[in-house]
C-alpha positions, 0 to 999 in steps of 0.5 A, a space after each residue: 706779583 709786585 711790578 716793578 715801575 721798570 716793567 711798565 711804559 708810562 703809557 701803560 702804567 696811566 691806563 692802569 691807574 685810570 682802571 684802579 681809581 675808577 674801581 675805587 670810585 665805583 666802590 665807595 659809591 657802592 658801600 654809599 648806596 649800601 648805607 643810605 639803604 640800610 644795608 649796613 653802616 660803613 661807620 660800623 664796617 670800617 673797624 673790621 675793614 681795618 682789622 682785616 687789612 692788617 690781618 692780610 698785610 701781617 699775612 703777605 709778609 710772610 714768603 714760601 720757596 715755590 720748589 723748583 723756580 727759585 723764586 718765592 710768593 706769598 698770600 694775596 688776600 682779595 678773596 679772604 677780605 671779600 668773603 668777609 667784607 663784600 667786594 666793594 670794602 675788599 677793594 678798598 681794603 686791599 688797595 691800602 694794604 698795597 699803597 703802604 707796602 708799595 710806599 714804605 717796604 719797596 713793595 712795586 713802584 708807584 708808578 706801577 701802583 695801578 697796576 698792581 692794585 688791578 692785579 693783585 685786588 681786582 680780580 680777587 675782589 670782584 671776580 672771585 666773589 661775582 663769579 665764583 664765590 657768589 654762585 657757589 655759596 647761593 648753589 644748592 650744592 651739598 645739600 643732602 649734607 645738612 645746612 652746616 655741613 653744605 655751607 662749609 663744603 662750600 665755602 672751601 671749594 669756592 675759596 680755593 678755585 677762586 684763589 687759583 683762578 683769580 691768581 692766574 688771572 692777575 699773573 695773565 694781567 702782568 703778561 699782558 701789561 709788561 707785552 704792552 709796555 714792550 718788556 717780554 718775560 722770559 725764563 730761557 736761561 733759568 737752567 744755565 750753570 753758574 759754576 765754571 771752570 776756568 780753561 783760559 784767561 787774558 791779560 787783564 787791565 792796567 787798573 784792574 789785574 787779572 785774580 782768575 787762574 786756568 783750572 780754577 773754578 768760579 762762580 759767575 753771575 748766573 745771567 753774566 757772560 756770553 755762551 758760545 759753542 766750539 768743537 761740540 764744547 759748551 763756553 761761556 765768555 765773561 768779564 772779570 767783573 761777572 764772576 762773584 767767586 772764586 770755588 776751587 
Protein backbone atom coordinates (compact mmCIF):
# COMPACT_ATOMS: atom_id res chain seq x y z
CA UNK A 1 0.00 0.00 0.00
CA UNK A 2 3.25 2.32 -0.34
CA UNK A 3 2.32 4.99 -3.07
CA UNK A 4 4.63 5.90 -5.14
CA UNK A 5 5.37 9.93 -5.60
CA UNK A 6 4.36 9.20 -9.60
CA UNK A 7 0.81 7.84 -8.42
CA UNK A 8 -0.28 11.48 -6.77
CA UNK A 9 -0.91 15.17 -8.37
CA UNK A 10 0.96 17.72 -6.05
CA UNK A 11 -2.19 18.76 -5.60
CA UNK A 12 -3.40 15.75 -4.12
CA UNK A 13 -0.22 14.94 -2.41
CA UNK A 14 -0.62 18.54 -0.11
CA UNK A 15 -4.16 18.05 0.83
CA UNK A 16 -2.98 14.62 2.19
CA UNK A 17 0.20 16.07 4.13
CA UNK A 18 -2.03 19.00 5.55
CA UNK A 19 -4.73 15.89 6.87
CA UNK A 20 -1.59 13.82 8.28
CA UNK A 21 0.40 16.65 10.08
CA UNK A 22 -3.18 17.71 11.39
CA UNK A 23 -3.46 14.20 13.12
CA UNK A 24 0.13 14.43 14.30
CA UNK A 25 -0.88 17.82 16.05
CA UNK A 26 -4.08 16.30 17.11
CA UNK A 27 -2.32 13.41 18.74
CA UNK A 28 0.39 14.87 20.85
CA UNK A 29 -1.79 17.42 22.09
CA UNK A 30 -3.87 14.46 22.99
CA UNK A 31 -1.20 12.41 24.91
CA UNK A 32 -0.38 16.18 26.32
CA UNK A 33 -3.86 16.35 27.74
CA UNK A 34 -3.26 12.68 28.75
CA UNK A 35 -0.14 13.75 30.90
CA UNK A 36 -1.36 16.87 32.58
CA UNK A 37 -4.41 14.56 33.77
CA UNK A 38 -2.54 11.74 34.92
CA UNK A 39 -3.68 9.55 32.86
CA UNK A 40 -0.34 8.27 32.12
CA UNK A 41 3.35 10.11 31.58
CA UNK A 42 4.47 10.23 27.76
CA UNK A 43 8.28 10.27 29.42
CA UNK A 44 7.10 6.54 30.46
CA UNK A 45 4.99 5.66 27.16
CA UNK A 46 7.85 6.45 24.97
CA UNK A 47 9.80 3.37 25.76
CA UNK A 48 7.29 1.01 24.70
CA UNK A 49 6.27 3.31 21.75
CA UNK A 50 9.72 2.90 20.45
CA UNK A 51 9.93 -1.01 21.19
CA UNK A 52 6.68 -1.20 19.64
CA UNK A 53 7.41 0.67 16.41
CA UNK A 54 10.66 -1.31 16.02
CA UNK A 55 8.67 -4.61 16.57
CA UNK A 56 6.03 -3.35 13.53
CA UNK A 57 9.08 -2.21 11.11
CA UNK A 58 10.95 -5.54 11.93
CA UNK A 59 7.45 -6.89 11.29
CA UNK A 60 6.74 -5.13 7.67
CA UNK A 61 9.77 -6.17 6.20
CA UNK A 62 8.81 -9.41 5.90
CA UNK A 63 6.54 -10.25 2.51
CA UNK A 64 3.96 -12.95 1.87
CA UNK A 65 3.04 -14.20 -2.13
CA UNK A 66 -0.75 -13.23 -2.24
CA UNK A 67 -1.75 -16.38 -4.45
CA UNK A 68 -3.13 -15.60 -7.54
CA UNK A 69 -2.09 -11.84 -8.13
CA UNK A 70 1.25 -12.00 -8.68
CA UNK A 71 1.97 -9.56 -6.32
CA UNK A 72 3.08 -9.54 -2.24
CA UNK A 73 1.97 -7.56 1.04
CA UNK A 74 3.07 -7.40 4.42
CA UNK A 75 1.77 -6.80 7.99
CA UNK A 76 0.71 -2.88 8.48
CA UNK A 77 0.50 -2.55 12.22
CA UNK A 78 -1.90 0.27 13.23
CA UNK A 79 -4.44 -1.91 15.08
CA UNK A 80 -1.15 -4.06 16.76
CA UNK A 81 0.36 -0.55 18.20
CA UNK A 82 -3.24 0.79 19.03
CA UNK A 83 -4.10 -1.87 21.27
CA UNK A 84 -1.28 -1.69 22.86
CA UNK A 85 -0.37 2.11 22.72
CA UNK A 86 -3.89 3.85 22.33
CA UNK A 87 -4.49 5.70 19.37
CA UNK A 88 -2.98 8.77 19.52
CA UNK A 89 0.82 7.13 20.32
CA UNK A 90 -0.04 4.51 17.65
CA UNK A 91 -0.24 7.24 15.58
CA UNK A 92 2.61 8.52 16.19
CA UNK A 93 4.37 5.56 16.12
CA UNK A 94 3.51 4.22 12.94
CA UNK A 95 4.12 7.65 11.33
CA UNK A 96 7.95 7.09 12.14
CA UNK A 97 8.04 3.86 11.17
CA UNK A 98 6.75 5.15 7.68
CA UNK A 99 8.99 8.41 7.58
CA UNK A 100 12.34 5.83 7.71
CA UNK A 101 11.11 3.32 5.36
CA UNK A 102 9.90 6.07 3.08
CA UNK A 103 13.69 7.89 3.64
CA UNK A 104 16.07 5.45 3.69
CA UNK A 105 14.49 1.79 2.13
CA UNK A 106 12.55 3.51 -1.28
CA UNK A 107 9.41 2.76 1.03
CA UNK A 108 6.66 5.32 -0.93
CA UNK A 109 7.99 8.83 -1.98
CA UNK A 110 8.18 11.65 0.15
CA UNK A 111 5.84 13.26 -1.84
CA UNK A 112 3.55 10.78 -1.16
CA UNK A 113 4.40 10.42 2.49
CA UNK A 114 1.17 12.09 3.68
CA UNK A 115 -0.72 9.95 1.88
CA UNK A 116 0.65 7.08 3.14
CA UNK A 117 0.65 8.04 6.67
CA UNK A 118 -3.22 8.55 5.97
CA UNK A 119 -3.44 5.31 4.50
CA UNK A 120 -1.51 2.94 6.24
CA UNK A 121 -1.94 4.58 9.88
CA UNK A 122 -5.05 6.68 10.17
CA UNK A 123 -7.42 4.29 9.84
CA UNK A 124 -6.09 1.49 11.67
CA UNK A 125 -5.03 3.85 14.31
CA UNK A 126 -8.24 5.69 14.69
CA UNK A 127 -10.94 4.01 13.16
CA UNK A 128 -9.99 0.39 14.17
CA UNK A 129 -9.94 1.40 17.84
CA UNK A 130 -13.17 4.14 18.04
CA UNK A 131 -14.91 1.78 15.87
CA UNK A 132 -14.12 -1.54 16.31
CA UNK A 133 -12.02 -2.33 18.80
CA UNK A 134 -13.15 0.16 21.57
CA UNK A 135 -17.00 -1.09 21.20
CA UNK A 136 -16.07 -4.78 21.21
CA UNK A 137 -13.67 -4.83 23.95
CA UNK A 138 -16.23 -2.61 26.39
CA UNK A 139 -19.45 -4.93 24.83
CA UNK A 140 -20.65 -7.61 27.38
CA UNK A 141 -19.90 -10.30 24.46
CA UNK A 142 -18.99 -13.59 25.60
CA UNK A 143 -19.92 -13.08 29.00
CA UNK A 144 -21.09 -16.35 30.18
CA UNK A 145 -17.59 -17.61 29.43
CA UNK A 146 -15.88 -16.15 32.10
CA UNK A 147 -13.95 -12.47 32.37
CA UNK A 148 -10.43 -14.53 30.80
CA UNK A 149 -12.22 -16.32 28.44
CA UNK A 150 -14.68 -13.20 27.36
CA UNK A 151 -11.82 -10.79 26.97
CA UNK A 152 -9.75 -13.14 24.94
CA UNK A 153 -12.69 -13.82 22.35
CA UNK A 154 -12.76 -10.51 22.06
CA UNK A 155 -9.76 -9.34 21.57
CA UNK A 156 -9.31 -11.71 18.54
CA UNK A 157 -12.59 -10.68 16.95
CA UNK A 158 -12.22 -7.01 17.29
CA UNK A 159 -8.31 -7.35 16.02
CA UNK A 160 -9.10 -9.25 12.72
CA UNK A 161 -12.37 -7.50 11.68
CA UNK A 162 -10.41 -4.20 12.11
CA UNK A 163 -7.36 -5.51 10.25
CA UNK A 164 -9.77 -6.51 7.23
CA UNK A 165 -12.09 -3.41 7.46
CA UNK A 166 -9.47 -0.60 8.36
CA UNK A 167 -7.18 -2.53 5.27
CA UNK A 168 -10.07 -2.03 2.78
CA UNK A 169 -10.31 1.31 3.93
CA UNK A 170 -6.71 2.69 3.09
CA UNK A 171 -6.60 0.47 -0.12
CA UNK A 172 -10.29 2.56 -0.81
CA UNK A 173 -8.19 5.57 -0.08
CA UNK A 174 -5.54 4.78 -2.84
CA UNK A 175 -8.27 4.59 -5.22
CA UNK A 176 -9.59 7.65 -4.40
CA UNK A 177 -6.37 9.70 -4.09
CA UNK A 178 -4.80 8.17 -7.44
CA UNK A 179 -8.66 9.13 -9.52
CA UNK A 180 -8.02 12.47 -8.24
CA UNK A 181 -4.81 12.93 -9.12
CA UNK A 182 -6.26 11.56 -12.54
CA UNK A 183 -4.19 7.98 -12.55
CA UNK A 184 -6.75 5.07 -13.01
CA UNK A 185 -5.72 1.82 -11.57
CA UNK A 186 -6.25 -0.91 -13.85
CA UNK A 187 -5.67 -4.65 -13.91
CA UNK A 188 -7.19 -5.34 -17.64
CA UNK A 189 -4.12 -6.91 -18.91
CA UNK A 190 -2.85 -8.90 -15.61
CA UNK A 191 -3.67 -12.44 -17.90
CA UNK A 192 -1.86 -11.39 -20.92
CA UNK A 193 0.61 -14.18 -22.08
CA UNK A 194 4.03 -13.31 -22.23
CA UNK A 195 5.47 -16.15 -24.10
CA UNK A 196 5.03 -15.86 -27.90
CA UNK A 197 6.11 -17.63 -30.70
CA UNK A 198 7.54 -15.85 -33.56
CA UNK A 199 5.39 -15.84 -36.94
CA UNK A 200 7.40 -12.94 -38.57
CA UNK A 201 10.01 -10.61 -38.15
CA UNK A 202 11.46 -7.10 -40.06
CA UNK A 203 14.74 -5.97 -41.28
CA UNK A 204 15.86 -4.83 -38.46
CA UNK A 205 18.16 -1.60 -37.71
CA UNK A 206 21.31 -0.46 -38.99
CA UNK A 207 22.62 -0.09 -35.06
CA UNK A 208 20.60 -2.67 -33.80
CA UNK A 209 20.27 -5.94 -36.18
CA UNK A 210 17.56 -8.38 -35.98
CA UNK A 211 18.56 -11.41 -33.21
CA UNK A 212 14.63 -13.02 -33.49
CA UNK A 213 14.06 -16.09 -36.05
CA UNK A 214 10.36 -16.93 -37.43
CA UNK A 215 9.49 -20.27 -35.22
CA UNK A 216 11.03 -19.18 -32.27
CA UNK A 217 9.93 -18.52 -29.07
CA UNK A 218 10.35 -15.69 -26.61
CA UNK A 219 9.58 -13.91 -23.74
CA UNK A 220 8.13 -10.46 -24.03
CA UNK A 221 7.56 -7.94 -21.62
CA UNK A 222 4.41 -8.81 -20.32
CA UNK A 223 3.04 -5.14 -20.82
CA UNK A 224 5.19 -4.32 -24.14
CA UNK A 225 3.72 -4.48 -27.61
CA UNK A 226 0.58 -4.30 -29.10
CA UNK A 227 -2.43 -6.76 -29.58
CA UNK A 228 -4.45 -7.00 -32.52
CA UNK A 229 -6.33 -9.62 -33.99
CA UNK A 230 -6.69 -11.23 -37.73
CA UNK A 231 -8.51 -14.03 -39.34
CA UNK A 232 -9.82 -14.95 -35.72
CA UNK A 233 -5.87 -15.10 -34.71
CA UNK A 234 -4.61 -13.64 -31.63
CA UNK A 235 -1.15 -11.19 -32.53
CA UNK A 236 0.99 -9.35 -30.67
CA UNK A 237 3.11 -6.58 -32.48
CA UNK A 238 6.33 -5.70 -30.42
CA UNK A 239 9.69 -3.99 -30.56
CA UNK A 240 12.90 -6.01 -30.55
CA UNK A 241 13.66 -3.93 -27.31
CA UNK A 242 10.20 -5.68 -25.82
CA UNK A 243 11.46 -9.17 -25.83
CA UNK A 244 13.38 -10.10 -22.61
CA UNK A 245 14.34 -13.60 -24.18
CA UNK A 246 14.74 -15.85 -26.44
CA UNK A 247 12.70 -19.46 -25.04
CA UNK A 248 13.36 -21.95 -27.95
Amino acid sequence: MHMADALLAPAVAATMYVASTATVGVSIAKLRKEEKKGLESTSKKLPAMAVMAALVFAGQMINYTIPGTGSSGHMCGGMMLTGVLGPWAGFLSMVVILAIQCLFFADGGLMALGANCWNMAFYGCFVGYFLIYRPIMQSNMFSSKGTNAANRLKIVISSVLGCIITLQLGAFSVVLETTASGIILSTANKEKSALCEVVAVGPGKKDEPMTVKVGQKVLTAKFGGQEIKLDGEDYVICKLADILAIVD
